[in-house]
C-alpha positions as CSV (number, residue, x, y, z in Angstrom):
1,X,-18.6,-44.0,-11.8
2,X,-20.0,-43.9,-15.2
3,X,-17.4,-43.9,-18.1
4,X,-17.6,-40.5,-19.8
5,X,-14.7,-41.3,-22.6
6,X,-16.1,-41.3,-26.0
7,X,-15.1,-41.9,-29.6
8,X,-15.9,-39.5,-32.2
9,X,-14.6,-40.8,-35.9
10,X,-11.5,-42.1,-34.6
11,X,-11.0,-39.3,-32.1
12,X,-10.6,-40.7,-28.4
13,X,-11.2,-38.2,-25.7
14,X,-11.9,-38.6,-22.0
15,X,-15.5,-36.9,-21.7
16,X,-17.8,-35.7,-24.5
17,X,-17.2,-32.0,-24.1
18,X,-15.0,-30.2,-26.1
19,X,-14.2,-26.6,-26.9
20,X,-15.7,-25.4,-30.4
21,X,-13.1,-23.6,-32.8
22,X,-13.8,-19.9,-32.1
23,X,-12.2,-17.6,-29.6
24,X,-12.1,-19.7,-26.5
25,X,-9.8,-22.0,-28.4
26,X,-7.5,-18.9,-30.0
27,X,-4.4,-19.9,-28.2
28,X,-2.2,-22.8,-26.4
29,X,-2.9,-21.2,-23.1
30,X,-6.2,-20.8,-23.4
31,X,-6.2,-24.4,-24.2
32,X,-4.5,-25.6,-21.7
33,X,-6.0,-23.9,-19.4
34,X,-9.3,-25.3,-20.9
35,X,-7.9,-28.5,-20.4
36,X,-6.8,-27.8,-16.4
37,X,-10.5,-27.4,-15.9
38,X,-11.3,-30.6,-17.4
39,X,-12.2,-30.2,-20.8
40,X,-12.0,-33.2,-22.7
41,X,-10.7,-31.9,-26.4
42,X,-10.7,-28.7,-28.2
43,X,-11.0,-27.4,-31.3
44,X,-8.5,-24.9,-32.6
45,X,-9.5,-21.7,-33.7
46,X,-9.4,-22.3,-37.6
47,X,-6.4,-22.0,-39.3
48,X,-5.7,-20.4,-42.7
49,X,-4.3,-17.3,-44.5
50,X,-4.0,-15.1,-40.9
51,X,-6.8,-12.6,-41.1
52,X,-7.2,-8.8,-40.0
53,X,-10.2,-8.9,-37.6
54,X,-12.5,-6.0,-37.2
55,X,-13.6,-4.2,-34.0
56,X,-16.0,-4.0,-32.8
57,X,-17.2,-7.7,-33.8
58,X,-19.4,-9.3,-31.6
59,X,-23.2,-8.3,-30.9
60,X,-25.3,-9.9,-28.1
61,X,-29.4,-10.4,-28.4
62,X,-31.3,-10.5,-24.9
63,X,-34.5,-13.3,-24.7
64,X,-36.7,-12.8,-21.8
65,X,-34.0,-11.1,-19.5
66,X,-31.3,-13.1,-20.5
67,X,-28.9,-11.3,-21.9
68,X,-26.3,-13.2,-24.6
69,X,-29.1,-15.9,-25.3
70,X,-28.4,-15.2,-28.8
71,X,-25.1,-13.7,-30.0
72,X,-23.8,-13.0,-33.2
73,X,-20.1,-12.3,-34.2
74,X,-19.0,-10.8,-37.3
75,X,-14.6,-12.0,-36.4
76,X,-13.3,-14.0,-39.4
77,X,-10.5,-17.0,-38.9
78,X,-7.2,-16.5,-36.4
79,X,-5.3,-13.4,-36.8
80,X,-2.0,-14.7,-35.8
81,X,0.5,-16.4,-37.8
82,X,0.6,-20.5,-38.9
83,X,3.6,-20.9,-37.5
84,X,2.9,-19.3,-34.1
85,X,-0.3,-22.0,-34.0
86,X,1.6,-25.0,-34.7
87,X,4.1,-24.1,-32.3
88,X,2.0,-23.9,-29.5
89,X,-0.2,-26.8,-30.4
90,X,3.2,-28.9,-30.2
91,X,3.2,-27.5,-26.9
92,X,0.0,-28.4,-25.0
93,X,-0.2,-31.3,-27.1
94,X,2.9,-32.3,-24.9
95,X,1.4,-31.1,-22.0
96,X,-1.8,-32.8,-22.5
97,X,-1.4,-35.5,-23.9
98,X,-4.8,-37.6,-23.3
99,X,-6.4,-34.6,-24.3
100,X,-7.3,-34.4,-28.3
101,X,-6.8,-31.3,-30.5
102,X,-8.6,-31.3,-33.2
103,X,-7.0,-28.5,-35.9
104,X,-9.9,-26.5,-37.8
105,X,-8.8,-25.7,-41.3
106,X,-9.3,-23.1,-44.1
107,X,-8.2,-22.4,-47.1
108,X,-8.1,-22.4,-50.5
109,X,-6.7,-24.7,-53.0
110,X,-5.5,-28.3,-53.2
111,X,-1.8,-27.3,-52.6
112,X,-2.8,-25.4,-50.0
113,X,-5.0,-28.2,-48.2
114,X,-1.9,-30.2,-48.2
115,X,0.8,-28.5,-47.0
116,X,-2.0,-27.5,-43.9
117,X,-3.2,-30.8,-43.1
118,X,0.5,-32.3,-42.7
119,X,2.1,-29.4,-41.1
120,X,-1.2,-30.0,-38.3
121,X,-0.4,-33.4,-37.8
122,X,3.1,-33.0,-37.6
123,X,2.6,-30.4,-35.3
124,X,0.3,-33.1,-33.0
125,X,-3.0,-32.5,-34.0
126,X,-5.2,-35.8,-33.5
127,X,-8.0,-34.7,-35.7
128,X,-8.9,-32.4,-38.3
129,X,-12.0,-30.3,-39.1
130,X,-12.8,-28.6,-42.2
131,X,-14.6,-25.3,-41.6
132,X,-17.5,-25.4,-44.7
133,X,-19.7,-23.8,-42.4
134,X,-18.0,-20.0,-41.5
135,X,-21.1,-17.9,-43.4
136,X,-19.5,-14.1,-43.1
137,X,-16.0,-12.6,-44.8
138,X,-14.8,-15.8,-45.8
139,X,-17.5,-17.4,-48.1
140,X,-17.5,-14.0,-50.3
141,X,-13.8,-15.4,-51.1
142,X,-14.9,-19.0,-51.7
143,X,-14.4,-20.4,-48.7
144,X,-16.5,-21.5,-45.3
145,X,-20.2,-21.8,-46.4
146,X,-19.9,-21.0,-49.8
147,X,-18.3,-24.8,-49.8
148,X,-20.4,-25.9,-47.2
149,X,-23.5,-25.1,-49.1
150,X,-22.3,-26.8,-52.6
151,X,-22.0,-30.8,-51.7
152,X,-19.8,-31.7,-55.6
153,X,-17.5,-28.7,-53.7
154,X,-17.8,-30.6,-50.2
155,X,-17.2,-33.9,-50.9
156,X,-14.2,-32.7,-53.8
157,X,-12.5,-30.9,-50.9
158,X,-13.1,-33.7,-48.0
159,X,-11.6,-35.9,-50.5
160,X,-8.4,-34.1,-51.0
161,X,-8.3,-33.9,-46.9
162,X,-9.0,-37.6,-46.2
163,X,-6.2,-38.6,-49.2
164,X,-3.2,-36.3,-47.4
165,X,-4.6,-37.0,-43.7
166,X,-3.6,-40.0,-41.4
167,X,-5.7,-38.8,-38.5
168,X,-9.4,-38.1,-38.5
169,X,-11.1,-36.1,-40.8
170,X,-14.4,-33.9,-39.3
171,X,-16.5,-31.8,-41.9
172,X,-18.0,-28.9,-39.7
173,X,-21.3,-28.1,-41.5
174,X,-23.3,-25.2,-42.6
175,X,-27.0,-24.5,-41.0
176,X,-27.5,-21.7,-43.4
177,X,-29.1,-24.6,-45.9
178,X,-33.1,-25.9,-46.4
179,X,-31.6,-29.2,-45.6
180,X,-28.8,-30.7,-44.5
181,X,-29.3,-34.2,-45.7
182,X,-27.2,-33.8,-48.7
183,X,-24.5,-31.9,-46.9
184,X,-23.6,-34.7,-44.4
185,X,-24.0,-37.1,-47.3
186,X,-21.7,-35.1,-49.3
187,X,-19.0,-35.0,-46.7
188,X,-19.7,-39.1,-46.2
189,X,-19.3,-39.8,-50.3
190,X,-15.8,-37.5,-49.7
191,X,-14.3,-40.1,-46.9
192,X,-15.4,-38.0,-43.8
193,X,-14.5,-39.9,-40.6
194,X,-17.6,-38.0,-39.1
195,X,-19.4,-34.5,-39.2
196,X,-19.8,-31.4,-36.7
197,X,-22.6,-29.1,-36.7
198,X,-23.9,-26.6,-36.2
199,X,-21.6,-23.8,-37.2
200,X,-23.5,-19.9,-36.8
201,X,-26.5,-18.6,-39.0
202,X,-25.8,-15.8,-41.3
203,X,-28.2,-12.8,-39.6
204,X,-27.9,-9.6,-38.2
205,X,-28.3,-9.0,-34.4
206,X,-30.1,-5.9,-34.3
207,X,-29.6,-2.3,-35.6
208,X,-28.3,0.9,-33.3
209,X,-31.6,3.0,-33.9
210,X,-30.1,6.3,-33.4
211,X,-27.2,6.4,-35.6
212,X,-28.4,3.9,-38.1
213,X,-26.1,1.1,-38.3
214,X,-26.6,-2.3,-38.0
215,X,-24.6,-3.8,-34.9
216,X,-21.9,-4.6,-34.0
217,X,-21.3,-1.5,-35.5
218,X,-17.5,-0.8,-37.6
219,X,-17.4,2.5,-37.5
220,X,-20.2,3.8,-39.8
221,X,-21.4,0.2,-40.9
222,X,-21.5,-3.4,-40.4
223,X,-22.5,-6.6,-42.0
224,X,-24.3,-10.0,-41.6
225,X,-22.6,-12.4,-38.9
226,X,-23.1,-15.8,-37.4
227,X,-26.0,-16.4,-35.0
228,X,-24.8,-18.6,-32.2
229,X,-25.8,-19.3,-28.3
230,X,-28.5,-20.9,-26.3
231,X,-31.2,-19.4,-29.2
232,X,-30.0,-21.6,-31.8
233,X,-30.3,-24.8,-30.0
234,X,-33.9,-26.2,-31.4
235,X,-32.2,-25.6,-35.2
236,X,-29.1,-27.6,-33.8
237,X,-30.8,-30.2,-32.2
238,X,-33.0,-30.4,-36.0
239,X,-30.4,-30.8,-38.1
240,X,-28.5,-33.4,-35.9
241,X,-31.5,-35.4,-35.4
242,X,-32.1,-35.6,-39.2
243,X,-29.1,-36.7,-39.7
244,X,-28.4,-39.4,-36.8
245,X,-31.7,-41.0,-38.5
246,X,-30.8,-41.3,-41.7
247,X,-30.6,-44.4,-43.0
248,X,-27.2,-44.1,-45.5
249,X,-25.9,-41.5,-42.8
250,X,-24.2,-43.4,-40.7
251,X,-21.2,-41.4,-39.2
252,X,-20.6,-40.1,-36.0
253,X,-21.5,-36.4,-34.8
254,X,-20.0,-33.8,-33.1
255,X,-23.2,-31.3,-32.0
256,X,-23.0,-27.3,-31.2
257,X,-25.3,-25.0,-31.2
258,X,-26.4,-23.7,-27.8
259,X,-24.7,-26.2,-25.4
260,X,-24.9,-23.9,-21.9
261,X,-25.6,-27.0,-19.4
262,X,-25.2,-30.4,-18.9
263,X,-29.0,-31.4,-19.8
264,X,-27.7,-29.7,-23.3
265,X,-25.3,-31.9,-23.9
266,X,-27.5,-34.6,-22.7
267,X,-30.3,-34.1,-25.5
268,X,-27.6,-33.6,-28.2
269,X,-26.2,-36.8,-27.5
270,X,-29.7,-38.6,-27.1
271,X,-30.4,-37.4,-30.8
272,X,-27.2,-39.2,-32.1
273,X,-24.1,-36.8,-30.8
274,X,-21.0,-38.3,-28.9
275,X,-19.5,-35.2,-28.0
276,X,-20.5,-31.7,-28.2
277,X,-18.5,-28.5,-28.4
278,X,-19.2,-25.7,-27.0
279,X,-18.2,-21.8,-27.2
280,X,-20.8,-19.0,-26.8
281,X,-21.4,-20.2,-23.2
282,X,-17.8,-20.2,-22.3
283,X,-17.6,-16.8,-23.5
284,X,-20.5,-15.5,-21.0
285,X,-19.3,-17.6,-18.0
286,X,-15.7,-18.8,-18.3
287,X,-13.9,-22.1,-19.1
288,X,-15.3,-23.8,-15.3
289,X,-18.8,-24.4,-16.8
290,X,-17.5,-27.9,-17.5
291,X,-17.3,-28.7,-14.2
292,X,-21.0,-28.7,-13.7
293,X,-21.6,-29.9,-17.3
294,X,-19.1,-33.6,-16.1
295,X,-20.8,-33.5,-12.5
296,X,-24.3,-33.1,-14.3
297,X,-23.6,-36.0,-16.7
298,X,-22.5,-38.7,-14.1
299,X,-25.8,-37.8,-12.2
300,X,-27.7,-38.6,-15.3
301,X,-26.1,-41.5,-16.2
302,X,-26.0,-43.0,-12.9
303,X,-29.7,-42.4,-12.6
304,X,-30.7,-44.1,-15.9
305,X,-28.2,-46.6,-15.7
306,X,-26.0,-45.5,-18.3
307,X,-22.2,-47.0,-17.8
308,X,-21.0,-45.4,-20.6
309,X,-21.7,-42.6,-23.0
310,X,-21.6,-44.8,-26.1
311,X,-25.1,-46.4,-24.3
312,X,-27.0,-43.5,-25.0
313,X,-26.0,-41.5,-27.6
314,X,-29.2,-41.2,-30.4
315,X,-31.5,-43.1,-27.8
316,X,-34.2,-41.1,-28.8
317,X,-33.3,-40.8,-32.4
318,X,-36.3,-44.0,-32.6
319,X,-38.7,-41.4,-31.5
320,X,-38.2,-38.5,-34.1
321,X,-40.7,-39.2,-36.5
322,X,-42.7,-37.2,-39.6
323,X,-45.7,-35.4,-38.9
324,X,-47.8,-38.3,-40.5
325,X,-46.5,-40.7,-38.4
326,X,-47.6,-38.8,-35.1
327,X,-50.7,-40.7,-33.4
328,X,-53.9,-38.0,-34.5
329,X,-56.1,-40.2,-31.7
330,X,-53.6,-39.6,-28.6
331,X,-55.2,-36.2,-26.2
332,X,-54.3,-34.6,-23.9
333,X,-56.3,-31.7,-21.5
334,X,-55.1,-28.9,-19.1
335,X,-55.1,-29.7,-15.7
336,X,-54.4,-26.7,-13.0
337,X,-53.2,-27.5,-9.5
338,X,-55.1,-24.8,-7.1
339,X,-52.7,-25.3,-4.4
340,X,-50.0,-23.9,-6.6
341,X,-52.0,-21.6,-9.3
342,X,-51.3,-17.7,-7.9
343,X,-54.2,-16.0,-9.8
344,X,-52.2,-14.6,-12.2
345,X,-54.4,-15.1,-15.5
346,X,-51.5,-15.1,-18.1
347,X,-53.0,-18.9,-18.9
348,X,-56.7,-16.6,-19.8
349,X,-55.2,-14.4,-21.5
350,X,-53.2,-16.6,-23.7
351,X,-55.7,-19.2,-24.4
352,X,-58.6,-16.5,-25.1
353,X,-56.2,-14.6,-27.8
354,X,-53.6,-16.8,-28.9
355,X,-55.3,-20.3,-28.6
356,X,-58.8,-22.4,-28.5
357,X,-60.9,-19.9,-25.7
358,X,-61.2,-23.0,-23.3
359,X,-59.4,-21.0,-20.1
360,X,-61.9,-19.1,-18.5
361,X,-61.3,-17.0,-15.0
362,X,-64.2,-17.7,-12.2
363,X,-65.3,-15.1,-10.0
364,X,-65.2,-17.0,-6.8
365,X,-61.8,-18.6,-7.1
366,X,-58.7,-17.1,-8.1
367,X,-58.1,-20.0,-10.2
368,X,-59.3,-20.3,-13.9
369,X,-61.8,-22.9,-15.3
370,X,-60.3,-25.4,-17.8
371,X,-63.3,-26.1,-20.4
372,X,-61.8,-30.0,-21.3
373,X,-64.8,-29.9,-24.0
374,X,-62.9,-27.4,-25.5
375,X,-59.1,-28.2,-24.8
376,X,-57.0,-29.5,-27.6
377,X,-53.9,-29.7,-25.3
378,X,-51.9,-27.7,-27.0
379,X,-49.5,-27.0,-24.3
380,X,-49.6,-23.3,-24.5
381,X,-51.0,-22.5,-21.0
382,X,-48.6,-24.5,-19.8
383,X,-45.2,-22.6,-21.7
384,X,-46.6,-19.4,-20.1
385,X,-47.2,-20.3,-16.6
386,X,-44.9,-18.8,-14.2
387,X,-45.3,-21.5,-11.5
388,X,-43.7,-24.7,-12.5
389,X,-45.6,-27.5,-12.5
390,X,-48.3,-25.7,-11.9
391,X,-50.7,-26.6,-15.1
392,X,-49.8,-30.1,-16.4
393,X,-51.2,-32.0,-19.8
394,X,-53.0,-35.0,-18.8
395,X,-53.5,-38.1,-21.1
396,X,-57.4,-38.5,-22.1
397,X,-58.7,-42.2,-22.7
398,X,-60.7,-41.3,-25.4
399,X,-61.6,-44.6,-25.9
400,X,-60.1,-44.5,-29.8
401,X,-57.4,-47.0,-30.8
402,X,-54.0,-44.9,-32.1
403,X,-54.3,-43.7,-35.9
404,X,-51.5,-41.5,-38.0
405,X,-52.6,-39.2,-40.6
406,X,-51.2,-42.1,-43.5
407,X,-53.2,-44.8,-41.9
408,X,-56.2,-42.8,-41.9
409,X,-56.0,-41.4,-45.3
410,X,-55.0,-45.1,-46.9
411,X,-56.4,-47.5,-44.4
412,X,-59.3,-45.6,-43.4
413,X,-58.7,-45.8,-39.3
414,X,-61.4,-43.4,-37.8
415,X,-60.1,-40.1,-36.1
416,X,-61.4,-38.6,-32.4
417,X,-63.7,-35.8,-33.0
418,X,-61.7,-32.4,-33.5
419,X,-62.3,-29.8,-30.4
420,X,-61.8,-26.8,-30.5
421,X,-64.1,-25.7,-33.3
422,X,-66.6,-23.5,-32.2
């Protein structure tokens, strides 16, 4: 059985899946009940200055029939009282003892990030995380992303946290930033044990067309919130990559950002996380997900020959590379298996208008003509298919030796001849 344990920063857990600080992780017994169904850690709901919440205040987005893909929420930091948290994290920390909690914090001044950070580990927190990421209600009072987005202000605050802490010290950071290099480095120059990221994207969900508002609607307005679920995934996976591959980075990563399945948590980790957190999808489905999320990760790691986690976290961090870097010689062409092609024609129709015209439908076969003069392998045919497998990109031996952009512009290495230019 492969080892699932992991160690993120400091923080010992036994598998990489943990609950992200949001509503799922709002109360002891929600924790613990968490914990019954195997998570491995949790994230408190962020502590601070207890906060009146709004209602309504969260706003789903359907994608292609799914509905919740992308979510938004527009609820601030817990609205119950410091002392009723650190009571109940006393609690299931004595009930769960193998199990880390990890105590989001907020708030304002240095005083103030003292007295938190010692009444959370006294209380039996084994971690901490600073929220710098929260980008609604809170940064318009200086807090969440407004210091997640200002790295002097992130490292200044980590460092106060990392002085008065004896346990691990996370920095949750901020997507809503052009890039998150200097961020992570930030929280790194400030002491930070390790990071977690992504927190949500400041946007609005969509807009209630009849009476005007934007949703979720507060009565007769609303605001921006935090764009979260399986849509935000590709910026997630981005922004841990880029870090996990920088050079001076160096510390360990806690991803989140649209973590709904095992195979999820799988690429996080292979672009440099050992754990990930997870919330909008225990919202839609319930706290049992991570039974198929554990049973989906032994698989994997039994069929690759993983023994531990540790083995492949950032295993394809090797492969993430600039765009000059990318070989300009290497082509592929479309390939359509008969046997399974329907005759549907959504491959004609988005190759004619929306790629290179090389997808042509025959009058004699319900299945279309692939014009491999023509076909630059752009994968698009494939991404509309309805039939899996069905159209497949197959490797061309050109018979041209690989080139990158850089090599051709400064060593002069020839280039295949470009298609698709008629």
């Amino acid at each position: 059985m492969p080892d699932l344990s992991t160690n993120t920063g400091g923080i010992h857990s036994p598998n990489p899946f943990w609950l992200a600080s949001a509503p799922p992780a709002n109360s002891g017994l929600q924790i613990q009940r968490a914990f019954e169904a195997g998570w491995g850690g949790a994230v408190w709901k962020t502590l601070g200055t207890p906060i009146q919440n709004v209602s309504s205040r969260f706003g789903g987005h359907t994608i292609g029939g799914v509905r919740g893909a992308g979510f938004n929420n527009i609820e601030l930091i817990t609205d119950r009282s410091i002392e009723t948290n650190l009571r109940e994290i006393t609690e299931t920390k004595k009930l769960f003892p193998k199990n880390p909690i990890i105590v989001s914090l907020m708030v304002e001044t240095e005083a103030e990030w003292k007295d938190l950070i010692k009444r959370s580990i006294d209380a039996g927190g084994d971690g901490l995380e600073l929220n710098f990421g929260c980008p609604h209600g809170m940064c318009e009072r200086g807090m969440g992303s407004a210091v997640g987005q200002e790295p002097k202000i992130n490292e200044r605050i980590t460092g106060w946290a990392v002085q008065y802490s004896t346990v691990p010290v996370l920095v949750k950071l901020t997507p809503n930033v052009s890039d998150i290099i200097p961020h992570g480095m930030a929280a790194k120059r400030g002491g930070a044990h390790g990071v977690s990221l992504i927190n949500t994207i400041k946007s609005i969900i969509g807009v209630d067309i009849d009476r005007f508002v934007p949703n979720p609607r507060v009565g007769l307005a609303s605001t921006n919130g935090g764009y979260c679920g399986s849509a935000v995934k590709p910026i997630a996976l981005h922004m841990v990559a880029a870090l996990a591959r920088h050079k001076e980075f160096g510390l360990p990563i806690s991803g989140i950002g649209g973590v709904c399945n095992w195979r999820d948590a799988v690429e996080f980790m292979l672009l440099g996380s050992s754990t990930v957190q997870v919330c909008t999808e225990v919202m839609l489905r319930g706290y049992r997900i991570v039974e198929d999320m554990i049973d989906g990760l032994q698989e994997y790691m039994r069929s690759h020959g993983f023994d531990r986690v540790d083995q492949m976290v950032g295993k394809a961090v090797p492969a993430f590379s600039e765009w000059g870097e990318l070989d300009l010689n290497y082509e592929t062409v479309a390939k359509i298996d008969a046997d399974k092609c329907i005759g549907c024609q959504l491959c004609v129709a988005a190759c004619h208008d929306g790629a290179h015209q090389c997808i042509h439908p025959q009058q004699d076969s319900r299945v279309p003509r692939v014009d491999e003069s023509e076909c630059v392998g752009c994968n698009l045919c494939q991404i509309v298919c309805p039939v899996p497998e069905c159209i497949s990109l197959v490797p061309v031996n050109n018979g041209f030796k690989p080139a990158t952009w850089n090599e051709h512009v400064h060593q002069g290495k020839p280039l295949r001849p470009k298609k698709g230019a008629h």
